[in-house]
N, C-alpha and C positions, 0 to 999 in steps of 0.2 A: 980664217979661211975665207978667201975671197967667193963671193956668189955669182951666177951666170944668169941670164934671164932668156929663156926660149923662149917666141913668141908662135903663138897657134894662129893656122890659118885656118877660113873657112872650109876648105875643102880635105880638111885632115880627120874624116868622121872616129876614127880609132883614138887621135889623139884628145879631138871633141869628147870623147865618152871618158877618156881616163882624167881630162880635166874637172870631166862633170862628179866622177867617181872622190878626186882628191880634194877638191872645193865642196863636196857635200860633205863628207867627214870632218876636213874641219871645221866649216861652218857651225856643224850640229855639238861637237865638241865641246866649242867655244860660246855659242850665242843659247844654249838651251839653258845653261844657270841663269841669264841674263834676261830675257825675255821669254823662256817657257820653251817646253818641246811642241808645241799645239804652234804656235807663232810661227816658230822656227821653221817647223815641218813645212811648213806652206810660204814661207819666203823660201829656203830651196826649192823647192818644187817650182817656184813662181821664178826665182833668179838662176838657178844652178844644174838644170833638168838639161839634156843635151840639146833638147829642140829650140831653148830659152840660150843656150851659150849659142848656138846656131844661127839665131835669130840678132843676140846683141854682134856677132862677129858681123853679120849683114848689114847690120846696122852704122857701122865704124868704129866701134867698141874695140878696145886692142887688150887680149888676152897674154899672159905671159906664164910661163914656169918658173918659180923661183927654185936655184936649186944650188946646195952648197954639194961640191965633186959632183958624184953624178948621181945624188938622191935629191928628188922633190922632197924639198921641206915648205912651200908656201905657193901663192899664187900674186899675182896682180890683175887689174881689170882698172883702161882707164882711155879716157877720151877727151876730147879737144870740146868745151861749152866756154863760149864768149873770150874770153882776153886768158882764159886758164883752160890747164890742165885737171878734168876732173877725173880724180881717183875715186872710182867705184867699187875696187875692192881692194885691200892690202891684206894676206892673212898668213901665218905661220904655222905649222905645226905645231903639237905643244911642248913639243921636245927642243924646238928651234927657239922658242921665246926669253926675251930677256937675255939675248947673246949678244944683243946692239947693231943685229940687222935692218932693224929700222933704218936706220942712217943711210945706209949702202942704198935698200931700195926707194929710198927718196933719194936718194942722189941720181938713180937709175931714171927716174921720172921726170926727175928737171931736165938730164941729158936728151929725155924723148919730148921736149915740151920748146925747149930753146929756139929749134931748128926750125919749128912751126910760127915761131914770133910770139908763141906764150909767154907771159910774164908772171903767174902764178899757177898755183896749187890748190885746186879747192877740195871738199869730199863731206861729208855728213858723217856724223859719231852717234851711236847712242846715247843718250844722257847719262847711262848709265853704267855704261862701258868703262872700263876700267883704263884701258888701253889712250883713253884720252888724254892723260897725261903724260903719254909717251909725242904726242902731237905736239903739244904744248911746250913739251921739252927740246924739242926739235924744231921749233921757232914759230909754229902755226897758232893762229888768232883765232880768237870764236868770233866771228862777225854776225852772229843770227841763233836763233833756233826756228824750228819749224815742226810742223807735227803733221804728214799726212798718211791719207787714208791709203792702204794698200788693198782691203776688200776683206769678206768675209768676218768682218768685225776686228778687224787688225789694222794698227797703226806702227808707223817707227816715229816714235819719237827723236827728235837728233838737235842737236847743233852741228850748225854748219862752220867749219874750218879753213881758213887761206891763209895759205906760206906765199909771202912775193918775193920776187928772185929778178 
């Protein structure tokens, strides 16, 4: 099944709120084995709150629907930093996973990156994420880790990621 990618704009508050509603569930779905519900809770809140998807839209942050027919199964969130495109967020539902969507929406990201003079792919992983060797498999390099503070006694942990194209 081929996927489609609707893109949210800033002034779409209804569709702001069901973004915020579909990215907080799988977030908490997905990153709560991983990093704890106590973490979690407060990177949603901190990344995925309507007033924070509001604020990244303002910012230049380009939000997407990923969606096989006409069900949201995933999200995207991604922006133009230096000589790349950084993907801020890729996520699937859990039902969608491991179908080899991946590919598609990387494929969708280099199409939005081209046209800008981007010539790679960057994005942070948890260390611990499981999901990182679907990046890996999909030709992205660890170039780094990094470890910063996000507040309230919480960090991400990550290595940093670039596919160049």
């Amino acid at each position: 099944m081929k996927l489609t990618y609707d893109e949210l704009l800033q002034n779409e508050d209804k569709r702001i709120a069901l973004m915020s509603s579909v990215a907080s569930k799988i977030v908490k779905d997905y990153y709560d084995p991983i990093i704890g519900a106590a973490q979690n809770d407060y990177m949603i809140n901190m990344f995925q709150s309507e007033s924070s998807i509001k604020r990244q839209l303002a910012d230049g942050m380009r939000y997407f629907f990923v969606r096989e027919a006409d069900e949201i199964i995933g999200f995207i969130c991604i922006y133009p930093r230096g000589d790349a495109m950084y993907l801020n967020k890729l996520y699937l539902s859990s039902g969608s996973r491991g179908k080899g969507f991946a590919r598609s929406m990387i494929d969708f990201i280099i199409s939005q990156s081209k046209p800008l003079g981007l010539s790679a792919i960057e994005l942070n992983v948890n260390k611990n994420n499981p999901s990182k060797f679907i990046y890996e498999k999909l030709g992205f390099n660890r170039i780094r880790s990094e470890k910063n503070d996000i507040g309230s006694g919480f960090y991400m942990d990550d290595y940093v990621y670039r596919l160049d194209f």
